[in-house]
N, C-alpha and C positions, 0 to 999 in steps of 0.2 A: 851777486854779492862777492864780486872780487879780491881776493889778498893779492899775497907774495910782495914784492919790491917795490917799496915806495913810489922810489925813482923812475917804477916801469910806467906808473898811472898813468903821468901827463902823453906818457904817447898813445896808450890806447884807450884813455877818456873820451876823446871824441866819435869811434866808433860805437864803443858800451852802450854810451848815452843815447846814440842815435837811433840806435835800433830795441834798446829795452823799453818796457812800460812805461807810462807817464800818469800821476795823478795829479791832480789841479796845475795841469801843463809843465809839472817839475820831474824828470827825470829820475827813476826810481830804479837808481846804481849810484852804488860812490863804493869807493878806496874804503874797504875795510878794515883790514890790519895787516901787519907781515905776517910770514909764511901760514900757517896754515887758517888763520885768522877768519877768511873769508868759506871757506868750507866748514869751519865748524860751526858760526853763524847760522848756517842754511841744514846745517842738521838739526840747529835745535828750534828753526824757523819748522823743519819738518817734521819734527815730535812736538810742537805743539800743536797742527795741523790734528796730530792721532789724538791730544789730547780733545780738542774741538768737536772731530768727527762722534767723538763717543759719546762725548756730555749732549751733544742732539740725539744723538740714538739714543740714552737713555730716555730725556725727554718724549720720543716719539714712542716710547716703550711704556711708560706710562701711560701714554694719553690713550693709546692702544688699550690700554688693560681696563682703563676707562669705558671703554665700549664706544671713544670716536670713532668714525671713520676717515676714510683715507680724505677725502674732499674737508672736513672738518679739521683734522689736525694742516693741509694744506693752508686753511683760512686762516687758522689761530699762528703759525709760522708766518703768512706773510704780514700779519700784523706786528709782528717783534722783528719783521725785517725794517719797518717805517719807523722803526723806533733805537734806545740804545743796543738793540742786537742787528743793525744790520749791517750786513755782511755776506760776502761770496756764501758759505758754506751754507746760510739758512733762507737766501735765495734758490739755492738751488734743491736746496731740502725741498718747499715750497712745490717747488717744480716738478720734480720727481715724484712726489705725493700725487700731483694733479695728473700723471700722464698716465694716459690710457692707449689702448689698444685694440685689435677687434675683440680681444677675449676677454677687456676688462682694467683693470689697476695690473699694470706691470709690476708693481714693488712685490705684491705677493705673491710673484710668481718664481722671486729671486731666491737663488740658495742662501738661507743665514748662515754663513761661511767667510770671513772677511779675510782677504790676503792680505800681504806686508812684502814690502820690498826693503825691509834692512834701519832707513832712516830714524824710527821709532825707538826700535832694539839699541842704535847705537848711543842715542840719546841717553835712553836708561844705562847703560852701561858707562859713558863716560861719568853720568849720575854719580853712580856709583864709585869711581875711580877718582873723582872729584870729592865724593862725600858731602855730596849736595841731595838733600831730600825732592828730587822732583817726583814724588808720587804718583800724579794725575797721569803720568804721561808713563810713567811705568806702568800704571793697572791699564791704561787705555794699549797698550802694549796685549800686555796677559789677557784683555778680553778679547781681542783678534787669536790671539790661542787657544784659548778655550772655545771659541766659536767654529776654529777647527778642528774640534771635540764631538763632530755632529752625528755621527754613529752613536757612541758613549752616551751622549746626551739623551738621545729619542730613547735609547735602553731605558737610563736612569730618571727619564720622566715617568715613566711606568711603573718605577720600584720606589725611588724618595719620595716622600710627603711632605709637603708644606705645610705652610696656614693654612687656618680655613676661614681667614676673615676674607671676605670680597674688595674686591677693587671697587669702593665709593664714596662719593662728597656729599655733606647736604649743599655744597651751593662750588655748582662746575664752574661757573664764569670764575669764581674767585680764586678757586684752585687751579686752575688755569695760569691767573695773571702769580701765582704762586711758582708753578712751576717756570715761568719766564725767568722769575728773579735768582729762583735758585739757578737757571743754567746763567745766570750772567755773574753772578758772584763766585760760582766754581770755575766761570771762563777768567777772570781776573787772580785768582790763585794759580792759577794755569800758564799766563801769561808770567804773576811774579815767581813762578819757579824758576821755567826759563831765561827770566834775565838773571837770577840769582845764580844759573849753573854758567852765564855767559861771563859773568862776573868774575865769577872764581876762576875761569881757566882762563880769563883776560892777565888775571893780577898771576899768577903760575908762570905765565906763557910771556908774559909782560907786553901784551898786546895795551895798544890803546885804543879800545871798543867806544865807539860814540853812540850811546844806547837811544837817544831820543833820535839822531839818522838813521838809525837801523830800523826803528819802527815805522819813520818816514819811508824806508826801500818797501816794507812790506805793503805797504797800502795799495800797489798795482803790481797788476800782473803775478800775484801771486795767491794759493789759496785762501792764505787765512786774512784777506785781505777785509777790512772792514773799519767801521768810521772809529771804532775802538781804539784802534792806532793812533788816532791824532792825539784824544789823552795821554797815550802813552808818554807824544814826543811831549804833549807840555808838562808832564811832570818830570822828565829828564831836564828840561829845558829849564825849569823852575829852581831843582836840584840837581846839579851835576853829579852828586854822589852821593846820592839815594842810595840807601843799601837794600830796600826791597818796595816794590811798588804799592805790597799792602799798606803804608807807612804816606804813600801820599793821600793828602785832604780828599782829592776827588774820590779816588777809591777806595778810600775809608769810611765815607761817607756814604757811598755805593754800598758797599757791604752791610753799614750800620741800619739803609734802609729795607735791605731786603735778607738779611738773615734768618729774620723770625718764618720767611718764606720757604727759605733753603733750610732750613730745621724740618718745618713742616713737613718738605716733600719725602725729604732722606725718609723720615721715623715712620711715614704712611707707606711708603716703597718696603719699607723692611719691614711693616704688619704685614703686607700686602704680598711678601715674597718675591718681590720685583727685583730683581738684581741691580745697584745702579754706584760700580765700584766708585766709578771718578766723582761723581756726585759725592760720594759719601768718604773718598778719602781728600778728596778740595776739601771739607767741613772739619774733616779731624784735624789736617795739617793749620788749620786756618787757627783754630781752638786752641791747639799744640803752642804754635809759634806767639800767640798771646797769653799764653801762660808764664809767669815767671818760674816757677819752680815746679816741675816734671819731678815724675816718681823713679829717673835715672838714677836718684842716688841709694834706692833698693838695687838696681840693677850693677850699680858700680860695685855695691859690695859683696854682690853674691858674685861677680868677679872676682874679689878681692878674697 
């Protein structure tokens, strides 16, 4: 994801291109804006990565509490990989679920402890500096902190009480295909945050971001790579200046048919005491931003 000087592309296009990923044999690098253009791009290529990673771990957090097992929630993943969620990340969820070892399922052997190397954090932060609500990727932030809370934790399972309703369905298959839709309409909130924060530090910075190419770079060689993208470009491609992707047909359409899903799952996670931030702040922000009139104007006046 290249910036700096226009001028400098044409000479080193031909090596970028040579040597980067290719998807359906096209080259996935282009000229992305001047000076810092191409680096902030790929930070918030790489906070939406944290927002992805979560929304499956919630996912697998539920189905877990479910009482699947590791081989079960692997089957049910590689079915939503054949379908609108496939993608790098739930391939190799997939995978990792299925890999064993002489002692067994390696995943449960792992410390629940997730690092961060910075990408995430800066994400939320420019968020912030921009005054762009990218939530999902902020909480997916905060739950890699909290997750490094793992003393605390093991204490405070011991002393707080939850519910006591159990984790169940009268009918698994369906709640199942339930939780699919909720991780794919909180993964398209996800994605329209971050073009929404690439936007505003486009029009700041007075970069000119071509948001349906940048969806084309991501499709190879890069995590969050998946057939998701190609919507993306054709609703850039459709509207040049979309001001947010929840607003295009396809993905409105997408949401319209699987909300009642993504309801469902949040309100049984939160019976059920399941933590599932990004899930459930995708839904507010989604609720939020089709509301006309918000209860900001109690809060301007107690400003005021």
């Amino acid at each position: 994801m290249p910036g700096g000087h226009e001028a400098a592309w044409p000479l080193i296009q031909p090596i970028f291109q040579a040597i980067c990923a290719k998807a359906d044999g096209e080259p996935c690098c282009e000229w992305v804006g001047d000076g810092g253009a191409g680096h902030f791009v790929k930070m918030v290529h790489n906070g939406i990565e944290y927002g992805d990673m979560q929304l499956i771990c919630e996912a697998y957090h539920i189905m877990q509490s479910l009482g699947l097992s590791a081989d079960q929630m692997a089957d049910e993943f590689g079915k939503w990989n054949s379908a609108e969620l496939d993608s790098f990340l739930i391939e190799i969820t997939r995978d990792i679920l299925k890999y064993k070892d002489g002692k067994g399922h390696l995943l449960e052997r792992i410390r629940d402890t997730a690092g961060q190397k910075g990408t995430g954090k800066w994400t939320a932060i420019a968020a912030l500096q921009y005054g762009v609500p990218v939530t999902l990727i902020g909480e997916a932030v905060f739950s890699r902190c909290l997750s490094a809370l793992k003393d605390e934790r093991v204490q405070a399972s011991s002393v707080l009480k939850g519910p006591s309703t159990k984790a169940e369905v009268a009918n698994l298959t369906k709640f199942l295909d339930d939780i699919k839709h909720a991780l794919y309409c909180a993964k398209i909130v996800s994605y329209a945050q971050g073009f929404m924060l690439m936007r505003e530090a486009a029009r700041e910075n007075k970069w000119r971001l071509n948001y349906g190419g940048i969806a084309l770079m991501w499709r190879g060689g890069c995590i969050i790579r998946s057939v998701f993208l190609g919507n993306i470009k054709d609703a850039y491609t459709s509207q040049p200046q979309l001001s947010n992707l929840l607003l295009d047909d396809f993905f409105k359409k997408a949401i319209e048919r699987g909300q009642d899903s993504w309801r469902e799952v949040v309100a049984n996670a939160f019976r059920w005491g399941i933590p599932v931030p990004a899930l459930s702040t995708a839904l507010s922000f989604y609720d939020g931003y089709r509301t006309a009139k918000l209860p900001a104007n109690l809060l301007q006046a107690q400003r005021d």
